[in-house]
N, C-alpha and C positions, 0 to 999 in steps of 0.2 A: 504493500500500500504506500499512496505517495507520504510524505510528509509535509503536517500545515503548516506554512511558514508566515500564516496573518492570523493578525486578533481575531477571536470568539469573541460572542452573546450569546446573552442566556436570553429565552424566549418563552414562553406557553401558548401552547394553541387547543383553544375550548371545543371539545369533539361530545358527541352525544354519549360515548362511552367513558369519559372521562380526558382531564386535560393529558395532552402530550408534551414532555419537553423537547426543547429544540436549541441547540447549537447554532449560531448561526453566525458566517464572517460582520465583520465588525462595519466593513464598508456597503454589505450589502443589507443589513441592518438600517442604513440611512437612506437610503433609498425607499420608504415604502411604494406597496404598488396601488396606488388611490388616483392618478393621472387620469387623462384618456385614454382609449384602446387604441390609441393608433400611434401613442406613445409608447418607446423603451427605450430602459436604462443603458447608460453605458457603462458600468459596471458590469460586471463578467452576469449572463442571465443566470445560471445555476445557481449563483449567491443571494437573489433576489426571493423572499416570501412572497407566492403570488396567489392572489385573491382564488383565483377557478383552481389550484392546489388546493388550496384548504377548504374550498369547496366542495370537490371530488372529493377528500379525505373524508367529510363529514357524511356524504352519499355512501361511500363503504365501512365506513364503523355502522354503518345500521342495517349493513348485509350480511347474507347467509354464507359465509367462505369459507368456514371452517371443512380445511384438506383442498378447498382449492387451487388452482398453478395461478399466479397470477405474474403476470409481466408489464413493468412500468417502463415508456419509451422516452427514458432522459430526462436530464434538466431540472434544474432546479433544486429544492432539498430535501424532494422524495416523500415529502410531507404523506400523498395519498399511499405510497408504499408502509409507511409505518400504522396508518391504520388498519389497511387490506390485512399485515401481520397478526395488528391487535386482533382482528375479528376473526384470525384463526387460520387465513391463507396461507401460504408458503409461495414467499415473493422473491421474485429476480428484480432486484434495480438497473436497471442500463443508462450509461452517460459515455459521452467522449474524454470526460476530464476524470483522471485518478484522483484526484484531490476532492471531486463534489461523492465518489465513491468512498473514502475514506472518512469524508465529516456522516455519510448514511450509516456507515458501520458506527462510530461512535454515537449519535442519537442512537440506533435502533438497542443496542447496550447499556443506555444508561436508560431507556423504557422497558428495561429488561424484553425485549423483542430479539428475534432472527433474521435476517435478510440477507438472502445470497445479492450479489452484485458481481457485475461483469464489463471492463469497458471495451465500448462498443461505438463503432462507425457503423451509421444505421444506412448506410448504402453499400453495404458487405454483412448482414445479420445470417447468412447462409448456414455456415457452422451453428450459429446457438439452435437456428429453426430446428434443423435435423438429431440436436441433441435433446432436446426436450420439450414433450408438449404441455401447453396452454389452458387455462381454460377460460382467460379474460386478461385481454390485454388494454390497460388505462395509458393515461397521458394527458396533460392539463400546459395551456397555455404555445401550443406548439403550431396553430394557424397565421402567422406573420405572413408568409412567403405565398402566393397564390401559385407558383412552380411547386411548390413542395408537396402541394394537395395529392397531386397523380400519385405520387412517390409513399405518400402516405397513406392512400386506400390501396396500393397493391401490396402493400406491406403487412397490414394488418387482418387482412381472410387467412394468410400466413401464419398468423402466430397464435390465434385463436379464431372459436365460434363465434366472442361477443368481443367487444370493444365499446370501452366510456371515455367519450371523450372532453372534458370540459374546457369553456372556450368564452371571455367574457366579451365577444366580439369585435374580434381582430381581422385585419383586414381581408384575411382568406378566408373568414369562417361561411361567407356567402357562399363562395365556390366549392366548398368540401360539402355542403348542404347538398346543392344541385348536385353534384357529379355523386357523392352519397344515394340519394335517392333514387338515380336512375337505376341503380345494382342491385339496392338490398332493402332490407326495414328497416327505418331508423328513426326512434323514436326522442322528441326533444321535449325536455324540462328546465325549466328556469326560475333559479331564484337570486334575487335584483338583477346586477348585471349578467350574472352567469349563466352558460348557457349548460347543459351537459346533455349529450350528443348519445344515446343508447346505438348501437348497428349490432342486427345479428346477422350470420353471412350463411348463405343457401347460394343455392348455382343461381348464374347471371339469366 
């Protein structure tokens, strides 16, 4: 694991199963995310607390996971993986960055939690696919890029049946909607800003 070589915070985050503590860099602590959606930080994204994370997280502390695969696709500080644990899943974390994988080990340990992690360039996930199955792949905050959409609905009929994905409407979330819909079911809920995105995947 890498080693941290910037200030921590301490943080809590109020989940319906009880609060979680949270580690978080010092820089990306000052940054909250209360902006616009069309607004980001510059500050590295994975250091950032973001609104549709800890909204996801709150949507899986109040699901049925216990024994199930769950897979989180990057970024940020994993917040909805440390719930998926608490409620009984067995989570893989995935990031590019060894350092946002090494502050998730430390949270998920001092929640007394487990969480495999793996880093990972999500335009090479071939290996992990054929190692291990799925059975709901989340991810929060990851609709920026309207290029990135295609690349992220072939990605995820891949890694599981369901995928959640929350999204406090950023500028791709329009276009993951339509090209969503034309494939599969996908069902949306929203609370304030957030959106969170259900898809279960059957043939096209």
């Amino acid at each position: 694991m890498a080693e941290l070589d910037f200030d921590l915070v301490s943080r809590k985050i109020e989940l319906p199963t009880g609060d979680l503590k949270l580690l978080q860099p010092e820089e990306g602590a000052e940054i909250p995310d209360d902006g616009p959606v069309e607004w980001a930080p510059i500050s590295p994204y994975w250091s950032i607390l973001w609104r549709s994370g800890v909204q996801l997280a709150r949507e899986l502390s109040s699901r049925p996971l216990e024994d199930r695969r769950v897979i989180e696709r990057g970024w940020g500080l994993a917040v909805p993986s440390l719930a998926a644990a608490r409620a009984g899943a067995v989570v893989m974390a995935t990031d590019a960055r060894p350092e946002a994988l090494e502050l998730v080990q430390r949270n998920a340990r001092a929640n007394g939690l487990r969480i495999e992690t793996a880093v990972l360039e999500w335009t090479d996930p071939d290996e992990l696919i054929a190692s291990t199955p799925f059975d709901l792949a989340i991810a929060a905050d990851v609709l920026y890029e309207r290029q990135s959409v295609a690349a992220l609905l072939r990605l995820l009929p891949r890694l599981a049946p369901e995928a959640l994905i929350a999204d406090p409407g950023r500028p791709a979330s329009h276009a993951f909607v339509e090209q969503a819909e034309k494939h599969w079911e996908l069902e949306t809920t929203r609370s304030g800003l957030v959106s969170l995105y259900r898809l279960r995947f059957g043939a096209e």
